[in-house]
PDBQT receptor file of N, H, CA, C and O in Angstrom, charges set to zero:
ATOM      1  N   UNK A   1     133.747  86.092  79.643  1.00  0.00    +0.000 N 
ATOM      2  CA  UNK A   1     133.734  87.535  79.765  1.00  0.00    +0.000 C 
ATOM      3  C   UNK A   1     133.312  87.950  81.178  1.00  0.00    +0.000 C 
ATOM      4  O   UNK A   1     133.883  88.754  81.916  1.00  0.00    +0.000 OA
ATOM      5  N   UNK A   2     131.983  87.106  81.450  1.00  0.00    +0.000 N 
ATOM      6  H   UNK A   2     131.520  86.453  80.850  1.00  0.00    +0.000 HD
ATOM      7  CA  UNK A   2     131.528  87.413  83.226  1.00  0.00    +0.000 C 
ATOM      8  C   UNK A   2     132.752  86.925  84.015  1.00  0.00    +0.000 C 
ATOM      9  O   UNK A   2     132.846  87.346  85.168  1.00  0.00    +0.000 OA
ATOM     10  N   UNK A   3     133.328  86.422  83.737  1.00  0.00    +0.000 N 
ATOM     11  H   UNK A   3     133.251  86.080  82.801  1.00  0.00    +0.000 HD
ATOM     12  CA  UNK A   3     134.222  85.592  84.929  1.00  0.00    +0.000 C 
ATOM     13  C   UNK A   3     135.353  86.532  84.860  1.00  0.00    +0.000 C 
ATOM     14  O   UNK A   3     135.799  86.584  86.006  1.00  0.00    +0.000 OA
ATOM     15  N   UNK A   4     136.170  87.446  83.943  1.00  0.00    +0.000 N 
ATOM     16  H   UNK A   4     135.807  87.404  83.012  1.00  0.00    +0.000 HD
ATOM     17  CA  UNK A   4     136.913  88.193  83.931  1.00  0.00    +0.000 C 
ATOM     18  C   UNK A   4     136.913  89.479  84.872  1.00  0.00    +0.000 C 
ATOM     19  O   UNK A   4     137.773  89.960  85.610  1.00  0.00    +0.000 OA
ATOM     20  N   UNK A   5     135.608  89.844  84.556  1.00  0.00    +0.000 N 
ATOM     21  H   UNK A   5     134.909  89.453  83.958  1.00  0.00    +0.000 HD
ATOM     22  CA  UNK A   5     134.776  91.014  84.895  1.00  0.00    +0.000 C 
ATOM     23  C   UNK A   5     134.841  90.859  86.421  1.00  0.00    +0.000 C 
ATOM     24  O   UNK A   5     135.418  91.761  87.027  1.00  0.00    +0.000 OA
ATOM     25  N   UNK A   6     134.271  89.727  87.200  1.00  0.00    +0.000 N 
ATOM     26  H   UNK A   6     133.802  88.994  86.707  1.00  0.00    +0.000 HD
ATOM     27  CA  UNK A   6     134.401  89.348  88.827  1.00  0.00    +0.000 C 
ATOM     28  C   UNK A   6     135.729  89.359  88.956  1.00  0.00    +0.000 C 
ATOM     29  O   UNK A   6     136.135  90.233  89.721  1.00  0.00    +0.000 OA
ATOM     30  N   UNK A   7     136.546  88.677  88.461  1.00  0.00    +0.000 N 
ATOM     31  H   UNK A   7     136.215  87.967  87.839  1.00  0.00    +0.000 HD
ATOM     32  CA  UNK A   7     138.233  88.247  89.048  1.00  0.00    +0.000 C 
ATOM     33  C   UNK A   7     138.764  89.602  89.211  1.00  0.00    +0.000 C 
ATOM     34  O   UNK A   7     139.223  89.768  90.341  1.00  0.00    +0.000 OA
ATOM     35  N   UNK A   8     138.875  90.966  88.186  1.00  0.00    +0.000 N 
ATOM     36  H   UNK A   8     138.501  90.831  87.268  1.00  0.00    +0.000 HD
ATOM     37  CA  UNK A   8     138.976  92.128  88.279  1.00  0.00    +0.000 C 
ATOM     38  C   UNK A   8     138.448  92.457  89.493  1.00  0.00    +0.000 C 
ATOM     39  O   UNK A   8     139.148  92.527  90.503  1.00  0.00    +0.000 OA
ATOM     40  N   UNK A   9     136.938  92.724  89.481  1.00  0.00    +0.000 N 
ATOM     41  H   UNK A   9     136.369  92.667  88.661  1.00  0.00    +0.000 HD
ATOM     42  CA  UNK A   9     136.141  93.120  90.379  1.00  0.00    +0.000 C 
ATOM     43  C   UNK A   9     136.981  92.556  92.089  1.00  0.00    +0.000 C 
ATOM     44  O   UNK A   9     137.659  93.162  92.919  1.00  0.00    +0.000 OA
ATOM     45  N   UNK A  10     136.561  91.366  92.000  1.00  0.00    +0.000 N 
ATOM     46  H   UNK A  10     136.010  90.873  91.326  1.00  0.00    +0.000 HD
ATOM     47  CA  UNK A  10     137.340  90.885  93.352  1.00  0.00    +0.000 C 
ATOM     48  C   UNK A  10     139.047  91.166  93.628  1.00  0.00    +0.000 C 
ATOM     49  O   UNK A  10     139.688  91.036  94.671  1.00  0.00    +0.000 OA
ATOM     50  N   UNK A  11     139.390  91.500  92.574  1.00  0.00    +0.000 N 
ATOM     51  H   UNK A  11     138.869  91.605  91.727  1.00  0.00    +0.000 HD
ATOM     52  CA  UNK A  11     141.084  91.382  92.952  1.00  0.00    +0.000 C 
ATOM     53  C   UNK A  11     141.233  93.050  93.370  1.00  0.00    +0.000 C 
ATOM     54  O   UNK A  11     142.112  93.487  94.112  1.00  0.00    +0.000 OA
ATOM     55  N   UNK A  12     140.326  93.741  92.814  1.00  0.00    +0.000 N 
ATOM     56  H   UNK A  12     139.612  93.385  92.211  1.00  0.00    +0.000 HD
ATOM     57  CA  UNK A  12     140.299  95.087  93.407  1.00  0.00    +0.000 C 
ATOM     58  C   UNK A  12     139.815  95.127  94.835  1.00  0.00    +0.000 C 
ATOM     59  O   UNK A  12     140.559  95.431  95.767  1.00  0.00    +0.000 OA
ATOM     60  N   UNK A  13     138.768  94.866  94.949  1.00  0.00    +0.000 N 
ATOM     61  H   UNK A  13     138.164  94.619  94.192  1.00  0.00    +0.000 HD
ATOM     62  CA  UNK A  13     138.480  94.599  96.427  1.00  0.00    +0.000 C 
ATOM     63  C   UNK A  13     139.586  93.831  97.414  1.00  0.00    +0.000 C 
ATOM     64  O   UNK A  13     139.716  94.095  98.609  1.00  0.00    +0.000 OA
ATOM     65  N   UNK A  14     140.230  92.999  96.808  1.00  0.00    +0.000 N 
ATOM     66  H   UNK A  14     140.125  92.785  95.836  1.00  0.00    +0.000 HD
ATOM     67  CA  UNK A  14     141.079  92.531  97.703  1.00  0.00    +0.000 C 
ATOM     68  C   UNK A  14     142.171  93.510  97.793  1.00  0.00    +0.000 C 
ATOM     69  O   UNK A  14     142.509  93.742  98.954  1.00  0.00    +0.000 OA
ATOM     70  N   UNK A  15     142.893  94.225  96.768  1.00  0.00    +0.000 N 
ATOM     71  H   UNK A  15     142.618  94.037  95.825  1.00  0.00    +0.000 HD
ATOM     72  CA  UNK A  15     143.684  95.247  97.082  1.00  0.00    +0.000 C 
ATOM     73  C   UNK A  15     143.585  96.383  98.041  1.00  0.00    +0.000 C 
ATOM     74  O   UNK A  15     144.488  97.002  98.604  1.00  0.00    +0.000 OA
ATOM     75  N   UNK A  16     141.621  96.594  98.138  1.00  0.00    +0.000 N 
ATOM     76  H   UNK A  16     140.888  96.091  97.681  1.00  0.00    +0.000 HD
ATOM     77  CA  UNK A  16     141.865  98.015  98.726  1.00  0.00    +0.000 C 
ATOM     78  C   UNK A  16     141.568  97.522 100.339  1.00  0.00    +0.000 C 
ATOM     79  O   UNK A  16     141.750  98.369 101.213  1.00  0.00    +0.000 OA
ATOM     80  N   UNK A  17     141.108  96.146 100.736  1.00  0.00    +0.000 N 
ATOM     81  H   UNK A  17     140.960  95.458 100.025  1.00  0.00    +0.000 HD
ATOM     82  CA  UNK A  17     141.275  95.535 101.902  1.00  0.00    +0.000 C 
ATOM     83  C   UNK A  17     142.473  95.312 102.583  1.00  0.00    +0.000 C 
ATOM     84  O   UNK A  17     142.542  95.237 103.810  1.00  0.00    +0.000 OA
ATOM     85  N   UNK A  18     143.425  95.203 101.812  1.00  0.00    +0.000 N 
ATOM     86  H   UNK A  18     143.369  95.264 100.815  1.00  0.00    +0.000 HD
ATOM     87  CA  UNK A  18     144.766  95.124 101.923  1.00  0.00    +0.000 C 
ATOM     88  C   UNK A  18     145.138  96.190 102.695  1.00  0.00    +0.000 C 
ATOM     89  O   UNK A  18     145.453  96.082 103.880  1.00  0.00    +0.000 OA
ATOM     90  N   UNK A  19     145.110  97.488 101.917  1.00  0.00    +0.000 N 
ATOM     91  H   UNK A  19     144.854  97.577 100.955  1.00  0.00    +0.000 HD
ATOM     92  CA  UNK A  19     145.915  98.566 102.243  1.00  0.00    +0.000 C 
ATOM     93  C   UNK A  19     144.694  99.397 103.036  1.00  0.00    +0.000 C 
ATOM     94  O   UNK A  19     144.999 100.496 103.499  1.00  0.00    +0.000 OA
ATOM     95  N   UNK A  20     143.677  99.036 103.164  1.00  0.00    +0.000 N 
ATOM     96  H   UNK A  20     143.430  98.144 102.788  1.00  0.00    +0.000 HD
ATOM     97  CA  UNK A  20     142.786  99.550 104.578  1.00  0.00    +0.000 C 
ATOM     98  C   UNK A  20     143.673  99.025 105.600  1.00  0.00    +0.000 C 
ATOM     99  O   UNK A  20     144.459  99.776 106.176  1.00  0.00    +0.000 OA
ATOM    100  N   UNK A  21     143.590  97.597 105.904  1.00  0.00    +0.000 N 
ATOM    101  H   UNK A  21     142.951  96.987 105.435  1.00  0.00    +0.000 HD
ATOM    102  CA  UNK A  21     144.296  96.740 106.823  1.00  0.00    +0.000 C 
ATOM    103  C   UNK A  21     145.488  97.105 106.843  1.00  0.00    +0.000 C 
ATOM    104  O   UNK A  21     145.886  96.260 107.646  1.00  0.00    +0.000 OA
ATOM    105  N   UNK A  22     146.470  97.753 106.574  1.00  0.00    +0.000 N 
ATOM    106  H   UNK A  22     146.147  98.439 105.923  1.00  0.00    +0.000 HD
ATOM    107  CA  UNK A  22     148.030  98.359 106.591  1.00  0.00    +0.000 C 
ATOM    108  C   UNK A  22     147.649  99.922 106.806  1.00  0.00    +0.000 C 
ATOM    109  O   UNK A  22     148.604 100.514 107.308  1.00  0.00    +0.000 OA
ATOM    110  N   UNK A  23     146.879 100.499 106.646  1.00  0.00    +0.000 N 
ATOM    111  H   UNK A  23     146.103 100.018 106.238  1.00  0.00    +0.000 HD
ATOM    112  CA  UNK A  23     146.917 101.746 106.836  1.00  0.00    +0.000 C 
ATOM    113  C   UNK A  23     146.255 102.129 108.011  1.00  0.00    +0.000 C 
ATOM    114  O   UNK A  23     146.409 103.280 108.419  1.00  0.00    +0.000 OA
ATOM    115  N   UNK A  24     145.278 101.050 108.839  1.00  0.00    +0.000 N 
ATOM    116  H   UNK A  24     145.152 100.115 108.508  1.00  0.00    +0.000 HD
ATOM    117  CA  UNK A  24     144.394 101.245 110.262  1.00  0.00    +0.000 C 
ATOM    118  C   UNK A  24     146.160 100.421 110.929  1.00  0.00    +0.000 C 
ATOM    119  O   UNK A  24     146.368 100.708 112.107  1.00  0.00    +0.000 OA
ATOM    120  N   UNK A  25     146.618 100.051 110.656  1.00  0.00    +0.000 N 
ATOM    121  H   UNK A  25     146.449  99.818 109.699  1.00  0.00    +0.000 HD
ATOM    122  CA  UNK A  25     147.648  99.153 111.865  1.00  0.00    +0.000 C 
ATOM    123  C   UNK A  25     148.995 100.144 112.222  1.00  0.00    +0.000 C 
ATOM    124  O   UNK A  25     149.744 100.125 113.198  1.00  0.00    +0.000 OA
ATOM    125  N   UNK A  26     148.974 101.422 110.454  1.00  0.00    +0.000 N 
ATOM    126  H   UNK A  26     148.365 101.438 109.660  1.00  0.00    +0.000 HD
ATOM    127  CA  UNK A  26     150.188 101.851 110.752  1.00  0.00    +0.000 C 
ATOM    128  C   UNK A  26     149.344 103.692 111.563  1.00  0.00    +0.000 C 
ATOM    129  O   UNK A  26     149.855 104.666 112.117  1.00  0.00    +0.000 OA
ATOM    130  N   UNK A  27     148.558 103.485 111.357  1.00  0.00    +0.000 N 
ATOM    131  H   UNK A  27     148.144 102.694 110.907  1.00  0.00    +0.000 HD
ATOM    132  CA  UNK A  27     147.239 104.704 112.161  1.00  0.00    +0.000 C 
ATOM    133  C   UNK A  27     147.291 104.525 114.134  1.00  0.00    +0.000 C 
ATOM    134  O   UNK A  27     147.723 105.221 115.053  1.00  0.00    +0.000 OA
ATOM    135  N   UNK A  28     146.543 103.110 114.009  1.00  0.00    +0.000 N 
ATOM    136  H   UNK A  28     146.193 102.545 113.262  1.00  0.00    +0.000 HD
ATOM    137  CA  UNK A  28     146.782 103.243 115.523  1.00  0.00    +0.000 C 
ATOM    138  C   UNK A  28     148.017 102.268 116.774  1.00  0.00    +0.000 C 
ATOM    139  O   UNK A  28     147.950 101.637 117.828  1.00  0.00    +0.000 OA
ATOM    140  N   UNK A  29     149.317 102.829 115.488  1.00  0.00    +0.000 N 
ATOM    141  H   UNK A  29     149.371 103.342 114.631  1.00  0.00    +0.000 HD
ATOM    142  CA  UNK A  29     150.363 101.874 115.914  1.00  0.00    +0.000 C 
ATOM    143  C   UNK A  29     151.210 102.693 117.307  1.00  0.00    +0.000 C 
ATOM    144  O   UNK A  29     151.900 103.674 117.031  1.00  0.00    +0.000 OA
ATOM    145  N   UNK A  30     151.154 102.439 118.112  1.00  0.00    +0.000 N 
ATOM    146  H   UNK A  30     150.593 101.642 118.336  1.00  0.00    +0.000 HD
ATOM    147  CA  UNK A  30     151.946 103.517 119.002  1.00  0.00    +0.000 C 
ATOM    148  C   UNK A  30     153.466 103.611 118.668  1.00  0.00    +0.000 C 
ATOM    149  O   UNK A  30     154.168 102.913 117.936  1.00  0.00    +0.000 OA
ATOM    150  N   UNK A  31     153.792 104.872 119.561  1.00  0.00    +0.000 N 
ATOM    151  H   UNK A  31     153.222 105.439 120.155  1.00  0.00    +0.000 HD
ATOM    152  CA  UNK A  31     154.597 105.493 118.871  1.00  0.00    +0.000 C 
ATOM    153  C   UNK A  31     155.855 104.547 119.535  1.00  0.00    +0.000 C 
ATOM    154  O   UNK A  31     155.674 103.565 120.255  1.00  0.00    +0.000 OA
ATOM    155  N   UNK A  32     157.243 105.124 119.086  1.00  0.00    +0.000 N 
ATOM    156  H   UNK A  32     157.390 105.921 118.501  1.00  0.00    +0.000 HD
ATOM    157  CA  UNK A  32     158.584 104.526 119.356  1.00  0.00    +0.000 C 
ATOM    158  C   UNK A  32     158.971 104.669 121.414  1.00  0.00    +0.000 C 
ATOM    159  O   UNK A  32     159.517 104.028 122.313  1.00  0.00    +0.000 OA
ATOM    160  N   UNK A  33     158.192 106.021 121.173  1.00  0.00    +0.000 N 
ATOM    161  H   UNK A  33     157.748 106.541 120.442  1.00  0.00    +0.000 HD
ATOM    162  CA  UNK A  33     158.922 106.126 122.456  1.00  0.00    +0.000 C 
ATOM    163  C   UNK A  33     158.072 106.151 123.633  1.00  0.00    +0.000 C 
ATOM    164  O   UNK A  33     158.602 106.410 124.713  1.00  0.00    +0.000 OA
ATOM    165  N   UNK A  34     156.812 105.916 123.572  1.00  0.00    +0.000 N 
ATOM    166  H   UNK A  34     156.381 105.705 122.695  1.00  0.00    +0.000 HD
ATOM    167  CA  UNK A  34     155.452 104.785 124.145  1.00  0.00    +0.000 C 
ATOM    168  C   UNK A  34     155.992 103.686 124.275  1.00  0.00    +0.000 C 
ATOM    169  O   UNK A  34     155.829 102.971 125.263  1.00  0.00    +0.000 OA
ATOM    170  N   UNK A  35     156.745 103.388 123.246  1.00  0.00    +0.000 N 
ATOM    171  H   UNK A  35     156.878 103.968 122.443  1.00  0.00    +0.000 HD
ATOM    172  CA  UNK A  35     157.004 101.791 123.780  1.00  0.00    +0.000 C 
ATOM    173  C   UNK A  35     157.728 101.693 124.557  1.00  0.00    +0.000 C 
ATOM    174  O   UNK A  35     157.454 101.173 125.639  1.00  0.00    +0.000 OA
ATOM    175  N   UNK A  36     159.205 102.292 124.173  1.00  0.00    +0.000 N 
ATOM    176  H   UNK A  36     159.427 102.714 123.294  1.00  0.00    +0.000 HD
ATOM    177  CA  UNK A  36     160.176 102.202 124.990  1.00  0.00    +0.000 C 
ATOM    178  C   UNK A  36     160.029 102.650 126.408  1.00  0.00    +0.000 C 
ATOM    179  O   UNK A  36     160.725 102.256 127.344  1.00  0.00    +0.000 OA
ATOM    180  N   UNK A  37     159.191 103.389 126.462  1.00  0.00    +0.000 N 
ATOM    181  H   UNK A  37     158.625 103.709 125.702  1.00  0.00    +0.000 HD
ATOM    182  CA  UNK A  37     158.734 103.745 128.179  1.00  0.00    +0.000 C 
ATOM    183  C   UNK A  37     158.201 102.952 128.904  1.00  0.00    +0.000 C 
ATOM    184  O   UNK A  37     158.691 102.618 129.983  1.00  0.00    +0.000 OA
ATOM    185  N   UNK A  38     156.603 102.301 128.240  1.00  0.00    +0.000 N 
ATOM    186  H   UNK A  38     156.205 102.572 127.364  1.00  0.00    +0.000 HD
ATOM    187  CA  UNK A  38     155.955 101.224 128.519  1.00  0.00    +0.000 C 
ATOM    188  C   UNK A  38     157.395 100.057 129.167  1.00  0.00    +0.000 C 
ATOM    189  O   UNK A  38     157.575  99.620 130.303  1.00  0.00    +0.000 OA
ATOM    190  N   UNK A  39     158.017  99.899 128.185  1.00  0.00    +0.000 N 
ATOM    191  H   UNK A  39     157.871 100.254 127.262  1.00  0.00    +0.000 HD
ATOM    192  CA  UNK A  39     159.096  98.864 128.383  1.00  0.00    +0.000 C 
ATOM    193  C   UNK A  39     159.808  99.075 129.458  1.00  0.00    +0.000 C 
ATOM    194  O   UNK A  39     160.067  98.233 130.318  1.00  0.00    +0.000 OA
ATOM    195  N   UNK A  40     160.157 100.251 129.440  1.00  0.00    +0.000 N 
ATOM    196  H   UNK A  40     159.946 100.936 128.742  1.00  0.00    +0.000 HD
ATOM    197  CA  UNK A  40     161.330 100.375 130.818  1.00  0.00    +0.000 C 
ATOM    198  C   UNK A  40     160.773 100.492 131.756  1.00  0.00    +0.000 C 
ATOM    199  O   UNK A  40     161.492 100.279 132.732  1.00  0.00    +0.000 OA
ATOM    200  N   UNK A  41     159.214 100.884 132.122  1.00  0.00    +0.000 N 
ATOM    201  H   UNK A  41     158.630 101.057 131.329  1.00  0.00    +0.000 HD
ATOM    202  CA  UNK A  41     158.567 100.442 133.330  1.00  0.00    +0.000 C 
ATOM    203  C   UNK A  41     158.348  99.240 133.818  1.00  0.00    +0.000 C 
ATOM    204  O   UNK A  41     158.383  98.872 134.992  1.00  0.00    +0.000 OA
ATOM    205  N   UNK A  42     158.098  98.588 132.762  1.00  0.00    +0.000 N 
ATOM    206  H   UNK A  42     158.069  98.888 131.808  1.00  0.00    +0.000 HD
ATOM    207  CA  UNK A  42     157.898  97.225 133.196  1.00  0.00    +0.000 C 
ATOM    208  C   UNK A  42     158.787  96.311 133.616  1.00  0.00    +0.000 C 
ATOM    209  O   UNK A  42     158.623  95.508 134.534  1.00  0.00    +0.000 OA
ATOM    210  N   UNK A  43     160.055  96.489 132.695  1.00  0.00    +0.000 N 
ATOM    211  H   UNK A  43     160.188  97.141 131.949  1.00  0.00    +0.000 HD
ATOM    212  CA  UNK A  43     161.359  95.898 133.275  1.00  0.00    +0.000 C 
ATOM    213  C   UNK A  43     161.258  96.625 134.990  1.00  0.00    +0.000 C 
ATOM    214  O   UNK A  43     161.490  95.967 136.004  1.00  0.00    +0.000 OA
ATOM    215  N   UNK A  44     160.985  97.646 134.983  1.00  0.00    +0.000 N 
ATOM    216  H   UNK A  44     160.796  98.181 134.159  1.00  0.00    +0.000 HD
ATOM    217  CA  UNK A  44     161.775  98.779 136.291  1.00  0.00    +0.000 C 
ATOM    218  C   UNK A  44     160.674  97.664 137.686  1.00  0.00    +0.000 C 
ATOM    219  O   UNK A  44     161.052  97.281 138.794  1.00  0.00    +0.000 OA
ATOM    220  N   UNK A  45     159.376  97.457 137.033  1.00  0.00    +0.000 N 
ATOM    221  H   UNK A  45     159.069  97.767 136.133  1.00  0.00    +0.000 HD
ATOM    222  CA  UNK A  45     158.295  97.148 138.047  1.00  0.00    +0.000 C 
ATOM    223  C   UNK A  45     158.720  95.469 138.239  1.00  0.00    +0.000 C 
ATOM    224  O   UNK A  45     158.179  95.056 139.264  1.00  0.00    +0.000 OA
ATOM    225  N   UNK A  46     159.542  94.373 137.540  1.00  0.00    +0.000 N 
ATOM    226  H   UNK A  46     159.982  94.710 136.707  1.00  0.00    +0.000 HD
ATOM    227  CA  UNK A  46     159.896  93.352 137.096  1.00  0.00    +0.000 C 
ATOM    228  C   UNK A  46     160.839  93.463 138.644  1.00  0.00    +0.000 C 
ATOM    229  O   UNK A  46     160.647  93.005 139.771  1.00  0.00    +0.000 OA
ATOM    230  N   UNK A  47     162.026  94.396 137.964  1.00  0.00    +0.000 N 
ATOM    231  H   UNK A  47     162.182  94.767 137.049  1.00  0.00    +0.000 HD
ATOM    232  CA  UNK A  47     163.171  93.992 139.097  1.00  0.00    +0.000 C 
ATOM    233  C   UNK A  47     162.642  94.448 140.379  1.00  0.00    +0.000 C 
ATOM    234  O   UNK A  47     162.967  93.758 141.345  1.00  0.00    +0.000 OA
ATOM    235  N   UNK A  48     161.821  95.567 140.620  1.00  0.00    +0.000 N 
ATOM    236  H   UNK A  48     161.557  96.127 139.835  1.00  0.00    +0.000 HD
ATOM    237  CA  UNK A  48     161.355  95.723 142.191  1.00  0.00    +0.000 C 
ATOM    238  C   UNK A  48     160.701  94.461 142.408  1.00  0.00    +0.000 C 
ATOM    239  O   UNK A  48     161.392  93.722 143.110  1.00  0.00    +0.000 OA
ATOM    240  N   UNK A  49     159.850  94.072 142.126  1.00  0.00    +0.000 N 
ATOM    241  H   UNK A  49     159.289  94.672 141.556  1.00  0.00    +0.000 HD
ATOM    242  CA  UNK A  49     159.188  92.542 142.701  1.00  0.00    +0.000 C 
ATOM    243  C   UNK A  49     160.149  91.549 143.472  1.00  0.00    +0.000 C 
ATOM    244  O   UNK A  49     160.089  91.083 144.610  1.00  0.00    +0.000 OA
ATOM    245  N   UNK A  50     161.103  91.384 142.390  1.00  0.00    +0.000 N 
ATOM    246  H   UNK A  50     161.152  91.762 141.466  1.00  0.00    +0.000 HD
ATOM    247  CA  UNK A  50     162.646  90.892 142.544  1.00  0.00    +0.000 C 
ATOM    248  C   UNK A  50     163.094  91.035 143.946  1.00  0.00    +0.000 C 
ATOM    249  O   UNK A  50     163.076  90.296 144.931  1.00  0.00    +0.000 OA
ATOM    250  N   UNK A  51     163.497  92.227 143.704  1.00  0.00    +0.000 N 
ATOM    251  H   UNK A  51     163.511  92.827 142.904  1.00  0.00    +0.000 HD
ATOM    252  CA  UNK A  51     164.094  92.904 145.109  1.00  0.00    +0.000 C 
ATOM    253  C   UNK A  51     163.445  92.772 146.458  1.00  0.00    +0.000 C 
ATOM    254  O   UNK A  51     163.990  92.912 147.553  1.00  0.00    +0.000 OA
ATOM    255  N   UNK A  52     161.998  92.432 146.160  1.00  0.00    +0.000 N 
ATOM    256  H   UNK A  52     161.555  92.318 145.271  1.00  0.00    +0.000 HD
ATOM    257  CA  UNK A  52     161.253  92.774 147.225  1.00  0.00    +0.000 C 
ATOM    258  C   UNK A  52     160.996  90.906 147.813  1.00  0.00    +0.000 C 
ATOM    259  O   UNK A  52     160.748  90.628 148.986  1.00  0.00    +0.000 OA
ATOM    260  N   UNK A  53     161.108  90.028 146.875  1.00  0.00    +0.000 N 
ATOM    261  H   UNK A  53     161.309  90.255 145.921  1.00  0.00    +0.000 HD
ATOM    262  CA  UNK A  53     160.993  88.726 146.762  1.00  0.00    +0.000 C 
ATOM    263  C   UNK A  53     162.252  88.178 147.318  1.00  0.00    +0.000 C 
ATOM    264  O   UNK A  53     162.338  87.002 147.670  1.00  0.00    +0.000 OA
ATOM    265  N   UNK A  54     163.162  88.964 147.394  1.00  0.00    +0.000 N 
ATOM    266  H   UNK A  54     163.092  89.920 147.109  1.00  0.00    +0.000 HD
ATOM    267  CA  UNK A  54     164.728  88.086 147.721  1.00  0.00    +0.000 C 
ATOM    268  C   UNK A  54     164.897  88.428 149.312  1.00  0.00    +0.000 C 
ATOM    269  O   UNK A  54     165.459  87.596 150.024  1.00  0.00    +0.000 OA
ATOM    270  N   UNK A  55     164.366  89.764 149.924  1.00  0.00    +0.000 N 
ATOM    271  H   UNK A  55     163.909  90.440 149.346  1.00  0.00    +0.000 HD
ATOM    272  CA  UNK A  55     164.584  90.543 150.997  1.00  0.00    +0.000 C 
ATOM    273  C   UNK A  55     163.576  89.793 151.837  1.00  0.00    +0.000 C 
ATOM    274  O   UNK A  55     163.372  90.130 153.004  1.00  0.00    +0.000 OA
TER     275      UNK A  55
């Protein structure tokens, strides 16, 4: 009966750890077009190096 009572107990706790952990990742997930900016700078800062490395 005790051992039922914990496995419950713990399998709840593990559920709401779960969806803490999915709900802080989809909270401080940046956005679509943060990225894509981030991204195209970096490509943009990538090929100047390039350019500046070949010259």
């Amino acid at each position: 009966m005790l051992a039922k009572i914990w496995k419950k107990l713990l399998m709840l706790i593990l559920i709401i750890a779960c969806m803490f952990n999915v709900i802080i990742k989809l909270v401080n997930n940046l956005s679509l077009d943060d990225k894509l900016t981030s991204s195209a700078r970096y490509i943009q800062e990538e090929q100047n190096k390039r350019e500046v490395n070949i010259k």
